[in-house]
Steps between C-alpha positions, in 0.01 A plus 500: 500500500164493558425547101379142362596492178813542442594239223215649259248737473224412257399369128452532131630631166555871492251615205529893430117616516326227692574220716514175309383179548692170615570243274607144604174339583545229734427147447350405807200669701578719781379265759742300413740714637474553880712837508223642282233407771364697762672531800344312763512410912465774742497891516358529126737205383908485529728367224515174422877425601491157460342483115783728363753294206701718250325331227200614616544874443515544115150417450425701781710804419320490118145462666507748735665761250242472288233528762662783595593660184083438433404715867713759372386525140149504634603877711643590219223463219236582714252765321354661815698779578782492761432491847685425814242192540552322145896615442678533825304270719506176248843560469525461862295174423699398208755158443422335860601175396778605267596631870458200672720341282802746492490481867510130499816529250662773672522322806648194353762670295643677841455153694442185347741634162581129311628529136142491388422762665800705351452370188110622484604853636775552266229415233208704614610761660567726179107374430375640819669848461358535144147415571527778809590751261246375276222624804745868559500571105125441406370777372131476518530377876809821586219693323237389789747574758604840418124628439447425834794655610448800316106531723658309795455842722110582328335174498438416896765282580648462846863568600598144474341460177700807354803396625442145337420660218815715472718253596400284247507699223844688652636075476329471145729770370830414709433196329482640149139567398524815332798387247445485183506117342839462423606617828255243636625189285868659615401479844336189495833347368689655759281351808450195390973482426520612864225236596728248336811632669385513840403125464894392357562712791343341747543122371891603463498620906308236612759232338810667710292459796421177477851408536669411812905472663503135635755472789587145569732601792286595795834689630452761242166602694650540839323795666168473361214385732398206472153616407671658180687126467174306505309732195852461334495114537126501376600696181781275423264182515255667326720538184654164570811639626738331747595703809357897487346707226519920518205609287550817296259661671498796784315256796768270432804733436491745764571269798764355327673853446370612869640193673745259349866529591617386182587791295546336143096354579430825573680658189386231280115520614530882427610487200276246351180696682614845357591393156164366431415578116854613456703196420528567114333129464147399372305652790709821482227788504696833410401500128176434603501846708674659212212467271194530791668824596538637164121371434414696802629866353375434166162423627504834719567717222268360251195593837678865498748386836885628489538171707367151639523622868277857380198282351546229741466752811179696376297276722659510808573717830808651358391607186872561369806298523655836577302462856565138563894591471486764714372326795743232408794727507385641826565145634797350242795775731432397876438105359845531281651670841368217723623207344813689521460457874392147475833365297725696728323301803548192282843504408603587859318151601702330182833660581757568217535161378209541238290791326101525548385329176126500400502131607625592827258828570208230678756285717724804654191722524342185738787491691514898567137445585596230723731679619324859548178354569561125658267439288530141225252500255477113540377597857179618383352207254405278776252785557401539170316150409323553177156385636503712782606804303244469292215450775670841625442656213151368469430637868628851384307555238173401698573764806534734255296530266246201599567227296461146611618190355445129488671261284394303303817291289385204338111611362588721268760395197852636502798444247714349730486314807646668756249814453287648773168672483286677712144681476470862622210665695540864581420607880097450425515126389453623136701328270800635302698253288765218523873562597754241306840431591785388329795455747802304320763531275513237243625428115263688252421792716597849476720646770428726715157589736170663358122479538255444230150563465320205350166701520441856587223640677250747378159637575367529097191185455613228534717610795813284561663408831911498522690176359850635661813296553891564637834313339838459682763325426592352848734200518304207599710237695488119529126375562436537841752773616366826624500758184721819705526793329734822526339815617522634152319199374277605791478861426438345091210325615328771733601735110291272278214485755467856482419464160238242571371727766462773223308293290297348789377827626479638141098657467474640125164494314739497133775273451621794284607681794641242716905487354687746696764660362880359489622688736194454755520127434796440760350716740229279722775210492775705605286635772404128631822423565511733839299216673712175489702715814240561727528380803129370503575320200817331600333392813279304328643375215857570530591197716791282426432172396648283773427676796152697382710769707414863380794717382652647752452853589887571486523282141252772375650776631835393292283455209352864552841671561651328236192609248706755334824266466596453142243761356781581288558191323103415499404852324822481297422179316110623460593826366769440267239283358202737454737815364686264257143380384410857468792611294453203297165584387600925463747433234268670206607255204508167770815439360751292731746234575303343816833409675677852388210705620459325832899554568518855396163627663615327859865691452339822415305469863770340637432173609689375793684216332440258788141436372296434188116626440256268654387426144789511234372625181556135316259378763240751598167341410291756660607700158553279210249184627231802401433825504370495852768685698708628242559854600352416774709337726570836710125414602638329781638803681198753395284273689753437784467875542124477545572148727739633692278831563201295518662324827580768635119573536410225698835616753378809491134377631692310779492098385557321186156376579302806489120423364453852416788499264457182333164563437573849329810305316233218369256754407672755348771303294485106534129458401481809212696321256569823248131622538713848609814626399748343725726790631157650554363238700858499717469832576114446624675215734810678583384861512824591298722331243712251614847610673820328348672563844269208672635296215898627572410444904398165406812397352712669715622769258536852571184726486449786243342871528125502365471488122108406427357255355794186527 
């Protein structure tokens, strides 16, 4: 999530022995082109939102290759001998604005993705994966890296500088440098196929999103909110629709399935949401999956992997899928036995006249809450007004950790209008960056919630303060209605803020070491999310949006003893997803019917039939959009076993609130970036590994003897 480039990766054709130069000179200077400029404005300049056209980024994208391709050959051909100073450091240096302008095109393809847009990723992405393997297989430059290496321990270099050192040459070689030059060219075929794939992948998903169920009788809708009615309305004159328009899309489908009496809706909703990339049409995506995942195992054993999942977990916490499924099978039997629980409850609220379907799971499991609880989910989004919940989030993050903000929307560019901005100080006036956000769904952007990192920080000359910014995809309603959200929208925005706090209170002197791993990535947002519920937060900001009332004590105390209600069907959905995406990527020859696999792997665990993975194989973009989570998606739960045990810390000290604690947590893991291993720096926090039982007590699940480490 809080990985920028996720489209493409970088730039040139793959030449066996050296890196080779760009061709395609362009025909007009680079001042011409203003994505090619410096960045200018505030805080060492900010992107320049309001400049950026598709048909400005081919000239661009062949400029700053070459530039690029020209810093690197430089390293490489140096005479001097290698040295941390004239190898690793300029690489540190190396393809700034190349950067720039990946991050400016990365952001628009997840946002602001028109058919141009599509149409220039399908055709450079390939481009961009060959030209980074052109940098990995250089010889003469590989050369550099491993001589210093080789004397990394006997030439005076710091800890930091050794472990950038060995982690980039341990990348170097994950990434194929030591194969001979046919496995290279082999290689470089393979990436730059997948690099085409996830792109049909991602323009395929995107079309079945952008569609929409238009309801011209406002009957069908009875039971939803009129809240829910209003962002439906909006969507429908959006597209030019009469009446109503259900987007395929999760902020739009889940309060249809949670609340509308109308069963067909709810049925027909469903199925169009779930059978996303699965429609055998143009936009199906299964043979798509077929060939990444096969592309996947070949390009594992030609590095020396049995699998994808094996080379694809060498850089993380877990080291082994073997270890990621066995903390998921720890959880998988009490989550299987719980939503047991939860359908019996159901069907004894629905009677004999029907079964509990999957399009039924949301509406019965409201009512037992209702029921159980009192409790109405549409009770609490008068509370949760977007503005306020984001000023509470803001306030959170500044009595913890110190950092203060004032925004500033409207003098610094954005993509799209409805953006908000605000500078950052830390608790000393000093300043820190620029926190974007992106609020709204809308046609062209990618589903879901993430962060992005327009700009990282770092220490190295010339330092560089944070460019950080948070996407949702909240319903907006008609102009001048107040935006509520559901708690889990809520608890989605206090997630992505964590990230932004990570990268806010990031302090690394080499950008090298600021990417955590996977499985650590997860881990400050997951933790972040502990704060929306504090009392001192809902006081403040938790207010409904008539009365400016705060929640009511006894309102919170149903949301607190209903906390564990439906952990079942929550972990269920989530973990069907990571093990399936696990098993997908362990099969050693990557050889698989997408829709076969998905059905026989989620029999073999035993999948209560009354739901369907959160992300159905035919639609999970965190795998086939890029490599970014794939086997990787268990990442989630590692770091909600650090999270949950992380909590527990500041309980343990006596208030959520605890200085002492969240200056220790800041220190010791939000502001290292990977400067440490990670599991090392945990235990320097925790004093021990983390506990999978805080994780279990979280969710309500039955505890476990000791085992170690997770």
């Amino acid at each position: 999530m809080q990985f920028l480039y996720l489209a493409a990766s970088a730039v040139a054709l793959m030449a066996s022995t050296s890196i080779v130069a760009q061709t395609g000179a362009t025909s007009t200077t680079p001042a011409a082109n203003p994505l090619l400029a410096d960045w200018t404005g505030p805080l060492g300049g900010v992107p320049p939102w309001d400049k950026v056209r598709p048909e400005l980024f081919p000239q661009a994208f062949e400029t700053t290759l070459a530039e690029r391709t020209a810093e690197y050959r430089k390293i490489a051909d140096n005479p001097a001998k290698p040295t941390f100073a004239n190898t690793i450091v300029r690489m540190q240096l190396a393809g700034k604005r190349y950067g720039q302008v990946m991050t400016l095109f990365g952001v628009m393809t997840g946002n602001m993705n028109t058919p141009a847009y599509q149409k220039l990723d399908r055709e450079w992405s390939p481009k961009f994966s060959a030209a980074s393997d052109a940098i990995t297989f250089d010889k003469p430059l590989f050369a550099r890296i491993q001589a210093i290496y080789a004397g990394r321990n006997s030439s005076g270099l710091n800890a930091q500088q050794i472990r950038l050192v060995t982690r980039i040459y341990d990348s170097y070689v994950r990434q194929g440098a030591k194969l001979t030059d046919a496995q290279k060219t082999q290689l470089s075929q393979y990436n730059q196929q997948l690099a085409t794939a996830f792109s049909t992948f991602g323009e395929k998903l995107l079309a079945d999103e952008s569609k929409a169920i238009s309801v011209t009788d406002e009957a069908q809708l009875a039971g939803l909110p009129d809240s829910v009615k209003a962002v439906a309305k909006a969507a429908a004159a959006e597209r030019k629709l009469p009446g109503f328009a259900i987007v395929n899309t999760r902020s739009a489908v889940d309060p249809v399935l949670t609340y509308a009496t109308d069963r067909a809706l709810r049925e027909k909703v469903w199925r169009a949401f779930v059978n996303r990339g699965d429609n055998g049409d143009a936009n199906d995506t299964n043979a798509t999956i077929a060939q990444i995942v096969k592309l996947r195992a070949d390009r594992a054993h030609l590095l020396g992997f049995k699998t994808h999942a094996d080379w694809r977990m060498q850089d993380t916490m877990a080291k082994t899928p073997a270890a990621a499924m066995d903390l998921m099978m720890r959880v998988w039997p009490a989550a299987k036995a719980r939503v047991g629980e939860e359908v019996a409850d159901m069907q004894k609220v629905a009677g004999n006249s029907l079964t509990i379907e999957p399009w039924d799971y949301r509406f019965y499991q409201e009512k037992v809450r209702k029921s159980r609880y009192d409790l109405d989910q549409a009770q609490l989004k008068p509370y949760f007004e977007l503005g306020n919940i984001i000023q509470g989030s803001l306030y959170a993050a500044n009595r913890l950790y110190g950092l203060n903000f004032k925004e500033i929307t409207g003098t610094v560019p954005v993509f799209e209008p409805n953006m908000r901005v605000w500078s950052v100080t830390d608790k000393n006036g000093k300043d820190v960056g620029l926190f974007y956000r992106d609020d709204f769904a809308r046609t062209g952007k990618r589903s879901g919630a993430w962060a992005n990192t327009y700009r990282g920080q770092r220490g190295l000359a010339p330092a560089q303060l944070v460019l950080s910014s948070n996407n949702n995809n909240f319903a907006k309603g008609a102009p001048g209605e107040p935006i509520l959200i559901s708690l889990d929208d809520a608890q989605t925005l206090f997630h992505e803020f964590g990230h932004a706090i990570h990268a806010m209170l990031q302090n690394v002197y080499y950008p090298g070491l600021a990417g955590t791993p996977r499985d650590f990535v997860e881990y400050p947002s997951q933790v972040n999310e502990h704060w929306l519920l504090t009392r001192d937060v809902l006081d403040k900001y938790a207010r409904h949006y008539q009365t400016k009332a705060a929640m009511p004590q006894a309102l919170l105390d149903k949301i607190e003893q209903s906390s564990k209600f439906n952990e079942g069907f929550k972990t269920a959905e989530y973990l069907s997803s990571a093990i399936v995406d696990m098993m997908i990527h362990t099969v050693p020859d990557g050889v698989i019917d997408p829709d076969k696999f998905e059905a026989a792997t989620l029999a073999e665990i035993g999948m209560p039939k009354q739901l369907v993975m959160r992300h159905r194989v035919p639609q999970f973009q965190h795998l086939f959009a890029s490599d970014s989570y794939s086997a990787g998606y268990y990442s989630y739960l590692w770091s909600e076993t650090m999270d949950a045990d992380t909590f527990a810390a500041f309980e343990e000290a006596g208030s959520p609130w605890d200085k002492p604690t969240a200056d220790r947590f800041a220190k010791i893991l939000l502001s290292t970036g990977n400067e440490t291993d990670r599991a090392e720096a945990y235990r320097a926090f925790r004093g021990r590994d983390p506990d999978v039982n805080a994780l279990l007590k979280k969710r309500g699940f039955p505890t476990q003897a000791p085992q170690g480490t997770k």
